[in-house]
C-alpha positions in Angstrom: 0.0 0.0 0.0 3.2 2.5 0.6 4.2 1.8 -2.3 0.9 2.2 -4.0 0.9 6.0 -2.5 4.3 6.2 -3.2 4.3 5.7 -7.0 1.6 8.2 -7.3 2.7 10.7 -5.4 5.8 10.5 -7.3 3.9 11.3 -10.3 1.8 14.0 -9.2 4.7 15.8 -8.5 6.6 15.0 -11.4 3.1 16.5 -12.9 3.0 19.6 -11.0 6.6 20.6 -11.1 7.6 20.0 -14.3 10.5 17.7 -13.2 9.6 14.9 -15.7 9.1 15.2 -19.8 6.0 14.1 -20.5 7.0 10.8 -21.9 8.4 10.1 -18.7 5.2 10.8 -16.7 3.6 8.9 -19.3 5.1 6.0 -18.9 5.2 5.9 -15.1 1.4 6.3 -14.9 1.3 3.4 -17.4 2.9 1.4 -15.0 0.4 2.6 -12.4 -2.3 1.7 -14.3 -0.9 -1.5 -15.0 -1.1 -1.9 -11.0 -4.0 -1.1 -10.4 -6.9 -4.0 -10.6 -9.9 -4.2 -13.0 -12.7 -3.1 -9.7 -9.7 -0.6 -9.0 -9.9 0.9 -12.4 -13.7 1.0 -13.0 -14.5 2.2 -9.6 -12.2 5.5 -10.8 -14.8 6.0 -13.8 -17.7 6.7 -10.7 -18.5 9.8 -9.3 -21.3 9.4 -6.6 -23.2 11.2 -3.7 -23.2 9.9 -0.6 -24.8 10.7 3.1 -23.7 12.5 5.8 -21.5 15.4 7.5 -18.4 13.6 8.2 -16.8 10.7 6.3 -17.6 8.6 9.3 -21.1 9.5 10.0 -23.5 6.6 9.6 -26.4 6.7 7.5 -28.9 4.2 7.0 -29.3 6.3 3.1 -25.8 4.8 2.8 -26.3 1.1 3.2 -29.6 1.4 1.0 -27.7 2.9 -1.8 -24.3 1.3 -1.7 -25.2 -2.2 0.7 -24.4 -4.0 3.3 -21.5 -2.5 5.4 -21.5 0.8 3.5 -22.9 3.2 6.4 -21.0 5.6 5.9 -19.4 7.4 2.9 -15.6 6.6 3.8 -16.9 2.7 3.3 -18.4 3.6 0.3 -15.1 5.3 -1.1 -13.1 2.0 0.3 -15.4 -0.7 -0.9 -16.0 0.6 -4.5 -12.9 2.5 -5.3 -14.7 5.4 -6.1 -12.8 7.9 -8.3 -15.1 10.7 -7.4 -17.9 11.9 -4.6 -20.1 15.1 -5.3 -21.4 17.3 -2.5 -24.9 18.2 -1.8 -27.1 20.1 0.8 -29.7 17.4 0.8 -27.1 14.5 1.6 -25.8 16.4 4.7 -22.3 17.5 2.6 -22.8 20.7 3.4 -23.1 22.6 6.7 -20.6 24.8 7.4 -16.9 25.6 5.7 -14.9 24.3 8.6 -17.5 20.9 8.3 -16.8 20.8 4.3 -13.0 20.8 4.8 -13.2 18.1 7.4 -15.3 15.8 5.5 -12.8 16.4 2.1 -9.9 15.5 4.3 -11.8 12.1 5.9 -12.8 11.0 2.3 -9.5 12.1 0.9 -7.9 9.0 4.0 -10.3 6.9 2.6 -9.5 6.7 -1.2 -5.3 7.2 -0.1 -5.8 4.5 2.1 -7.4 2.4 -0.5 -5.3 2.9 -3.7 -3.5 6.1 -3.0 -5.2 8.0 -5.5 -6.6 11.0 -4.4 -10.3 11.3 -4.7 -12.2 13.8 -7.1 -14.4 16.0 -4.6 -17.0 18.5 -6.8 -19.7 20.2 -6.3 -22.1 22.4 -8.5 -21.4 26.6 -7.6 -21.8 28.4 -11.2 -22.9 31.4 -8.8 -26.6 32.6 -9.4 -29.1 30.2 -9.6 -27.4 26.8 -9.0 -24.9 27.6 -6.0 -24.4 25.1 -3.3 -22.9 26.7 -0.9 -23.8 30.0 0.6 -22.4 32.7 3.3 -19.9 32.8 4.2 -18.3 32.1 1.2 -18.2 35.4 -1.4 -21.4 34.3 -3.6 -21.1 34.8 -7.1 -23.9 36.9 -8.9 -23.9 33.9 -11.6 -23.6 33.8 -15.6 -26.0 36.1 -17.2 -25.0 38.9 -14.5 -21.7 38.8 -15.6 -22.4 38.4 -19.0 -24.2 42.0 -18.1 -21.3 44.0 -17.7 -20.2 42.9 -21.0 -16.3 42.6 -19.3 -15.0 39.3 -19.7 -12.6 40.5 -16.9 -15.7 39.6 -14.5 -16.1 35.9 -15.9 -12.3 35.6 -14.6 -12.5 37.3 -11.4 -15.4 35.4 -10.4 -13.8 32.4 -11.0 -10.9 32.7 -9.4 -12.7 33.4 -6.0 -15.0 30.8 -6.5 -12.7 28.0 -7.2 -9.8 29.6 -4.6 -12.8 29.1 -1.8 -14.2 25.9 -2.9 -10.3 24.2 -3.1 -10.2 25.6 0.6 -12.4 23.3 1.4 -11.1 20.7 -0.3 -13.4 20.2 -3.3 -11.4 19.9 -6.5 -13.8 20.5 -9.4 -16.5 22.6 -10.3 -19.1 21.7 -12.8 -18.6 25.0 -13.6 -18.9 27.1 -16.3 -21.9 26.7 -18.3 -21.3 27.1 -21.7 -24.6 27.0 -23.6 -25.9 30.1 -26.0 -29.0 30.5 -24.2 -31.1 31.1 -28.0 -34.0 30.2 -26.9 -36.0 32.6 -24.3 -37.6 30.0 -22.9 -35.2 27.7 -21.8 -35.9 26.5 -18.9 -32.6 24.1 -18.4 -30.2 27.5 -19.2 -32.0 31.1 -18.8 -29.6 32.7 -16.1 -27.3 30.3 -16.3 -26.1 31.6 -19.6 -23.6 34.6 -20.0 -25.8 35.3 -23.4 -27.6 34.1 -26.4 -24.5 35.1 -28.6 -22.1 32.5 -29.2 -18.8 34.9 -29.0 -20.0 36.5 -26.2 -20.4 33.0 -24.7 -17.2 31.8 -25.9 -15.4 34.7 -24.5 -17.2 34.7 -21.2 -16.7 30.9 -20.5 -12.9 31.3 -21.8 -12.6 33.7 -19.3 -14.0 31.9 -16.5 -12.0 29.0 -17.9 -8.9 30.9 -16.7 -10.1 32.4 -13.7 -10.8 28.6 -12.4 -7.1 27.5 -13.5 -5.7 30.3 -11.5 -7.2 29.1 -8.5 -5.9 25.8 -8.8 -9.6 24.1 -9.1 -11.0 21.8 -12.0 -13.9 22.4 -14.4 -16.5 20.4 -16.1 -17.6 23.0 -18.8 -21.2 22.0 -20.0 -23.8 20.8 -21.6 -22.5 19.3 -24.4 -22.8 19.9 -27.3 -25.2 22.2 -26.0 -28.7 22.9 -24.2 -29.2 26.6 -24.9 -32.0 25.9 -27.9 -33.8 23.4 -25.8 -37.1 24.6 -23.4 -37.1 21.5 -21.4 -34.1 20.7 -18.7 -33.1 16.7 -18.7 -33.5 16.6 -15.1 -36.9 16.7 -15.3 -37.6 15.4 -19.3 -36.4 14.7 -22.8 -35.0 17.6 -24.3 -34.9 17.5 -27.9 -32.9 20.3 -30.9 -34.6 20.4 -34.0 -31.6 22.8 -35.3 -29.5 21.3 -38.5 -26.0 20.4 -37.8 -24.7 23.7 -39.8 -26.6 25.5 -36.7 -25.4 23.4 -33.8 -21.7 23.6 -35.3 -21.9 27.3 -36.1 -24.1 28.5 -32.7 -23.5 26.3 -30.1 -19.7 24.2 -30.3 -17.8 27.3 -30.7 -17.8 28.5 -26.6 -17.2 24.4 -25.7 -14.1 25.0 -28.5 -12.7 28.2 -26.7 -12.9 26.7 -23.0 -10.6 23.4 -24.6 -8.7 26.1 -25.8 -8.1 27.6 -22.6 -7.3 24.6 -20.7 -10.5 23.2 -19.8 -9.6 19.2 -18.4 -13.4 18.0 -17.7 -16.1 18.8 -20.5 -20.4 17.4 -19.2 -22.0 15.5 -21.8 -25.5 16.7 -21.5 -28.8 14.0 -22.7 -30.0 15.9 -25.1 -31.3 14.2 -28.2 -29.8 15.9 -31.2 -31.3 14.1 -34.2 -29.1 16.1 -36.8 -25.9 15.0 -35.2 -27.0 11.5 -34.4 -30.1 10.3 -36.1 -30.6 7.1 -33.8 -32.0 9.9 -31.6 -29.8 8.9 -28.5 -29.1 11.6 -25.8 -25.8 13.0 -26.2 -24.2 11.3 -23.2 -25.0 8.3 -25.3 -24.2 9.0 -28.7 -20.5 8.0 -30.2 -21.0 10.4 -33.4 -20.9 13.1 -30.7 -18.7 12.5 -27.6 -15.9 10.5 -29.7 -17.0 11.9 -33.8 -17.5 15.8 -32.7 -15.9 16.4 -29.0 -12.9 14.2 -29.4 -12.1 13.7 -33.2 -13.4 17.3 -34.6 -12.7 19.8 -31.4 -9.5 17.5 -30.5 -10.7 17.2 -27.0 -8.4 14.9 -24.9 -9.5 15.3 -21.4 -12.0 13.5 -19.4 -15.5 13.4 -20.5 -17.9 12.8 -18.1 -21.9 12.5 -18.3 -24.7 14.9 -16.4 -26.4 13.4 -13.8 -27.6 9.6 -14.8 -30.4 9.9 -12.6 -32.1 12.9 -15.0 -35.5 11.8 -15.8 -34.6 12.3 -19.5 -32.7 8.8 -19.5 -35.9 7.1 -17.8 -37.3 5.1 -21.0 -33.1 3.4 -20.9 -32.0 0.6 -18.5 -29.1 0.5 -16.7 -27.2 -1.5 -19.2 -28.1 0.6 -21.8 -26.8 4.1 -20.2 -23.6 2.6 -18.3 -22.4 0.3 -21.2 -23.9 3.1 -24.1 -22.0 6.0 -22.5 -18.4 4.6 -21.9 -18.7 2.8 -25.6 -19.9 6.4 -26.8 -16.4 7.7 -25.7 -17.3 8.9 -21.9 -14.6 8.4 -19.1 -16.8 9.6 -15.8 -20.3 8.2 -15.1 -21.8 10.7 -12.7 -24.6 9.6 -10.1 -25.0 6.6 -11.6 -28.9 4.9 -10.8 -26.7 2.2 -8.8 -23.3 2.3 -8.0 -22.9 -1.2 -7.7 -25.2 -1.9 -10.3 -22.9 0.2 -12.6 -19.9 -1.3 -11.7 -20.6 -4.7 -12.1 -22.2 -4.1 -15.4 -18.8 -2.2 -16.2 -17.4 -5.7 -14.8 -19.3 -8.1 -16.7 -18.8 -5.8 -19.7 -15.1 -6.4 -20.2 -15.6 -10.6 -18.6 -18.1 -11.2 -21.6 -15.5 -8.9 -24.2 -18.0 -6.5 -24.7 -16.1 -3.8 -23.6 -11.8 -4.1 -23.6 -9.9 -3.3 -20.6 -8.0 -1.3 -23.0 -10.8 1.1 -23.5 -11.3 1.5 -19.5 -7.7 2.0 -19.3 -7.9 5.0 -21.5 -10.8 6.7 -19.0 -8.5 6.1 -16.6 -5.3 7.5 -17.5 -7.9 10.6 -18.4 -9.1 10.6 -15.2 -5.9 9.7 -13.0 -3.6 12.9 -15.6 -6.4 15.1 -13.9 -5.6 14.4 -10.3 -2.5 16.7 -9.3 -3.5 18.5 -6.6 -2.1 17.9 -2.9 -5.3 16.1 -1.7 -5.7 17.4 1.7 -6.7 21.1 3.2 -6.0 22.9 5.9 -8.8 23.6 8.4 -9.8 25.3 9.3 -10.6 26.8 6.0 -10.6 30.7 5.2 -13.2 31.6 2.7 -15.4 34.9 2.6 -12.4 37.5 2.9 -13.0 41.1 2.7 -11.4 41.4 -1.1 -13.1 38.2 -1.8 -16.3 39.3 -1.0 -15.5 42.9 -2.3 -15.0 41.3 -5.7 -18.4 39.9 -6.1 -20.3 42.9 -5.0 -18.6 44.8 -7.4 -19.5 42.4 -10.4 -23.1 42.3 -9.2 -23.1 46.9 -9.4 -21.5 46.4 -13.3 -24.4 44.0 -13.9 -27.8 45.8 -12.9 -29.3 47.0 -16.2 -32.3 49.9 -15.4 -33.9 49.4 -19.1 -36.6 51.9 -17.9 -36.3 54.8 -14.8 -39.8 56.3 -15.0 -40.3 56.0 -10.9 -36.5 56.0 -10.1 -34.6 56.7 -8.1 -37.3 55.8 -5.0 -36.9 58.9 -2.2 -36.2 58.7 1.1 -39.8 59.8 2.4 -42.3 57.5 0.2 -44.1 55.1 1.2 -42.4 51.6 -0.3 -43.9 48.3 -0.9 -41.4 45.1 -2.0 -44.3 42.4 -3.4 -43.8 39.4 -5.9 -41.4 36.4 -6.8 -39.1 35.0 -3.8 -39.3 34.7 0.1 -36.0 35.7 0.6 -35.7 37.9 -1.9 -38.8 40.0 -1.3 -37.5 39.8 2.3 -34.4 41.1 1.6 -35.2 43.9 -0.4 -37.9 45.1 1.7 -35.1 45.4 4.7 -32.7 46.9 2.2 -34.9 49.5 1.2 -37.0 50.5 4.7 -40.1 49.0 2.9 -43.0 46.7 3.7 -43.2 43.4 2.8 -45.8 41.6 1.0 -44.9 38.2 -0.7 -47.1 36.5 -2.9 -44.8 33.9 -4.9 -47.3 32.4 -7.4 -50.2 34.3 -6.5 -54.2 33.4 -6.0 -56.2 35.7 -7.3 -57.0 36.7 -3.5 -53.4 37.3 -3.3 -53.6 39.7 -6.1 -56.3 41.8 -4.9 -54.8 41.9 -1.2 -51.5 43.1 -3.5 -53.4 45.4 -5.5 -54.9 47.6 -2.5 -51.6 47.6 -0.6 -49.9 48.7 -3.7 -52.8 51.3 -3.7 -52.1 52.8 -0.5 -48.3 52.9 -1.4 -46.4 55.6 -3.0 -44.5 53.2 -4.9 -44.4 49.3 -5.6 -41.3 47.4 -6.3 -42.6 43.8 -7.7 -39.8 41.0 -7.9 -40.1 38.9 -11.1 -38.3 35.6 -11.6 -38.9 34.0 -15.4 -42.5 35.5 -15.4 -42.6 34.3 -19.1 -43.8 31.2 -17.8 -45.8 31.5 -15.4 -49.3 33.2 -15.7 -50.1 33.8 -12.2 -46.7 36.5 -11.9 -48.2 37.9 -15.0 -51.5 38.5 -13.7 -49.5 40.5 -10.8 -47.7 42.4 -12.4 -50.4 43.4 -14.9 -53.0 43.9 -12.4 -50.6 46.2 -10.5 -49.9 48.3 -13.4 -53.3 49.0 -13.6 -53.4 50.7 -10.5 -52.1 53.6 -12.4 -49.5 54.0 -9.5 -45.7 54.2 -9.6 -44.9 50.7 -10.2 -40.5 49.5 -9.9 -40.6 45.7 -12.2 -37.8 44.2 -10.7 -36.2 41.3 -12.5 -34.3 38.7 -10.5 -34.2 36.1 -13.2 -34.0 36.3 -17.0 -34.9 39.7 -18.8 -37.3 38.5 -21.2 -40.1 38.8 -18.0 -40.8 42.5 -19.8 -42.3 41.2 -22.8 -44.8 40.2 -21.0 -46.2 43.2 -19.7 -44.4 46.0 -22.1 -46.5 48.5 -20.8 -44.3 48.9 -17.7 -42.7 52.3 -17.1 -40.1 51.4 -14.9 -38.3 47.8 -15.1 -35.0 46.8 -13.4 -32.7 43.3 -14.2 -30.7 41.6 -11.7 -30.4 38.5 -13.4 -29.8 36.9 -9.9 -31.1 36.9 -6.3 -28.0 36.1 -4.6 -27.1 38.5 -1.8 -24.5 40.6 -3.7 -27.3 41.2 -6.5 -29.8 42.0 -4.4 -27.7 44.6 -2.3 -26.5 46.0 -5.8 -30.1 46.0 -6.7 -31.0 48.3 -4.0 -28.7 50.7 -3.9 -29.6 50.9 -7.8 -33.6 51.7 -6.7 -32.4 54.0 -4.0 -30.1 56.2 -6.7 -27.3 55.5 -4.7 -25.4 53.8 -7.7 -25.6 53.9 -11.5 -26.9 50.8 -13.6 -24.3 50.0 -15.7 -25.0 46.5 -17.3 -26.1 46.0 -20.8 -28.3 43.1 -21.8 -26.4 40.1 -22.8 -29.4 38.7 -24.6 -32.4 40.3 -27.1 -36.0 40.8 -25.8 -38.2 40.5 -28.7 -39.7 43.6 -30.0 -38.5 45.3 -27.4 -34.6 45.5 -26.8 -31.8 44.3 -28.7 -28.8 42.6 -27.5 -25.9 45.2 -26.1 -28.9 47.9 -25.2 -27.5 49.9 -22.6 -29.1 51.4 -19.2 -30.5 54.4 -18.9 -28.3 57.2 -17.4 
């Protein structure tokens, strides 16, 4: 087993300094591969949840999704040789920062213990929207804020405080950035999540951010390939299907996926959309070989590790087990992420290469992808210093260069009226109110009782501020918003999601984006209402009929 740690070690740092050509390092992790055993190799190709706060914390979730003598996630890492673990909220991972780092050093024993190779720890934080972990780390505004301030300077700065805090706590990729040209308005799997619905302002953006995660010494899984930005349903929750030709896909949506290779990127997400011009069997992407191993690896000359979206997305429902394990690693995929059953996966992976349906060759090569990515010290100190001053001072500073005022008509709010905060968001209703001395009326998706209680409060207000979040689809914010415009008072739309809310009701005088609700948004937000700070963004996308991409805020 010293040995085992040993050998690698020797090659990580042969990696990291430079003290090896890379033939040499080549060869020597041939000849760790050549070590390692066949349950060794495949269990490197999983990347799994698992329960609990601590890598010895027992769970009873454990042993039901792993088996017997699995309670806790250190005896998961052991037993199946796990090459990766992905944090969550709802699987305990993630209480505090000093908890986090703990937990990445107990798992980190675990896998050393077992085959000395460090163990991939990731999480999800694009910022915005889809963030894991919250305060006290610096919270990034997310994707289409950035892409706001039209800087791709931001995209890199946000980045490399991002990934600098998460490698604190020991977490050592990011399925981070998202890459997809958000064309369609009503995407539902993209929409903020996007820097923009222009493919060089993408491409630049996730470059960028590309960088920014390098310099902090984190990995990336850039996604969704090839793409989900044309696509209104999100394969967590359905098929998602592109009608667009190949010429389209090629010329709108590969390009960004094609600068972030450029820039370094070792981890790209297979996404399961089903692209019927690039593969005409009609198999999601994570599936299809004329897309992972035809256009990612033979046409972009991608040679990192490829590794799928979740395999527990309702859009791979109508597939069995066999079908997804065995269809993505023959499609050219080297990381199987959240696999229905670990075990089940593995030994189907097992069986696979006993019957010769699969060569140990070919899991050889996912391996030596996977192991070429795995150079950084494995273990953190704790506790862990996240949140700094400058670190924190950096987002807020993004979110002020992001906040696009589109129309002023009420603005700036004064210090004597009478203030209402109403609309989309607990929290973010909550907070706004507070920011601004205002009261408070949330009312989410609204009844229609809702909207009249809204109505006559907005009424006896001098001014209403109403939170929006993707209003485009769904009718009950619309009949809010509308209902409050008809008061014929001062009413502030406020846009905490996507901009294309205002085509919905394009009679509104005064409308405000955010593009985010995260803490430094909404505080940018505010002082942006209060005139206490210009709105500087410019829309990264087009609002039909109404606004065209780049329009700027008015002065």
């Amino acid at each position: 087993m010293t040995r085992r740690i040993l050998t690698l070690a020797l090659v990580v740092l042969m990696a990291v300094t430079g003290l090896a050509t890379p033939a040499t390092a080549h060869d020597e992790l041939g000849r760790r591969i050549a070590a390692m055993t066949l349950p060794e190799k495949v269990g490197q190709m999983i990347v799994s949840y698992a329960y609990g706060d601590t890598a010895t914390t027992a769970s009873a979730a454990n042993e039901a999704m792993f088996g017997a003598g699995t309670a806790t996630a250190a005896q998961a890492v052991a037993k199946y040789h796990l090459g990766g673990v992905i944090y969550f909220t709802w699987s305990g991972n993630l209480v505090s920062p000093p908890q986090i780092a703990a937990l990445s050093n107990g798992l980190q024993r675990a896998a050393m213990a077992d085959t000395g190779i460090p163990l991939q720890i990731s999480t999800d934080q694009e910022g915005g929207t889809v963030n894991r972990i919250g305060a006290p780390l610096a919270i990034s505004p997310g994707s289409m804020a950035i892409g706001a301030t039209f800087d791709p300077r931001t995209a890199y700065d946000a980045a490399r405080v991002s990934g600098t805090e998460l490698r604190a706590l020991g977490i050592t990729v990011t399925h981070a950035p998202v890459v997809d040209v958000n064309t369609n308005p009503r995407n539902s799997a993209d929409g903020v999540r996007a820097f923009s619905d222009r493919t060089a302002h993408v491409a630049a953006f996730g470059a960028a951010a590309e960088r920014g995660y390098r310099a902090a010494g984190i990995g990336t899984s850039a996604k969704h390939f090839p793409g989900l930005g044309d696509t209104t349903v999100n394969t967590d929750n359905g098929v998602a299907v592109t009608d667009e030709s190949r010429a389209e896909i090629l010329r709108t949506h590969v390009p960004p996926f094609r600068a972030v290779i450029a820039a370094g990127a070792p981890s790209i997400m297979a996404a399961h959309i089903v692209a019927p011009s690039l593969d005409p069997t009609g198999v999601p992407a994570s599936l299809s070989k004329p897309i992972i191993t035809g256009l990612l690896r033979e046409r972009l000359g991608f040679r990192g590790v490829v590794v799928t979206d979740a395999l527990e997305a309702a859009a791979l429902e109508d597939y069995t087990d066999e079908q997804v394990i065995l269809g993505a690693v023959r499609a050219g995929v080297d990381q199987l992420l959240m696999p229905r059953s670990v075990p089940g996966a593995i030994r189907i992976l097992l069986d696979a290469v006993a019957s010769g349906q699969l060569s140990e060759r070919r899991i050889d090569q996912s391996v030596r992808r996977i192991l070429e990515t795995k150079t950084t010290h494995p273990y953190v100190s704790e506790p862990p210093t996240v949140g700094t001053p400058s670190a924190v001072a950096t987002m807020a500073r993004i979110a002020q260069r992001s906040i696009t005022t589109l129309r002023a008509a009420a603005l700036p709010l004064r210090p004597e009226q009478k203030v209402l905060v109403t609309g989309w968001g607990v929290g973010t209703t909550t907070t706004l109110a507070t920011a601004l001395g205002a009261t408070r009326l949330y009312t989410g998706s609204p009844s229609d009782a809702l909207i009249a209680q809204a109505v006559e409060a907005a009424r006896q207000a001098d001014v209403t501020v109403v939170t929006t979040f993707n209003a485009w689809g769904d009718t009950a914010q619309q009949k809010l918003v509308t209902a409050l415009l008809a008061t014929g008072r001062p009413i502030v739309v406020a846009a905490v999601g996507t901009p294309y809310d205002l085509a919905s009701f394009p009679e509104a005088k005064t409308y405000v984006v955010a593009y985010g609700y995260q803490p430094p948004s909404l505080a940018a937000l505010a002082a942006v209402l209060r005139g206490e700070a210009r709105a500087p963004g410019r829309l990264p996308v087009t609002v039909d009929g109404l606004y065209p991409y780049g329009a700027k805020a008015v002065r």
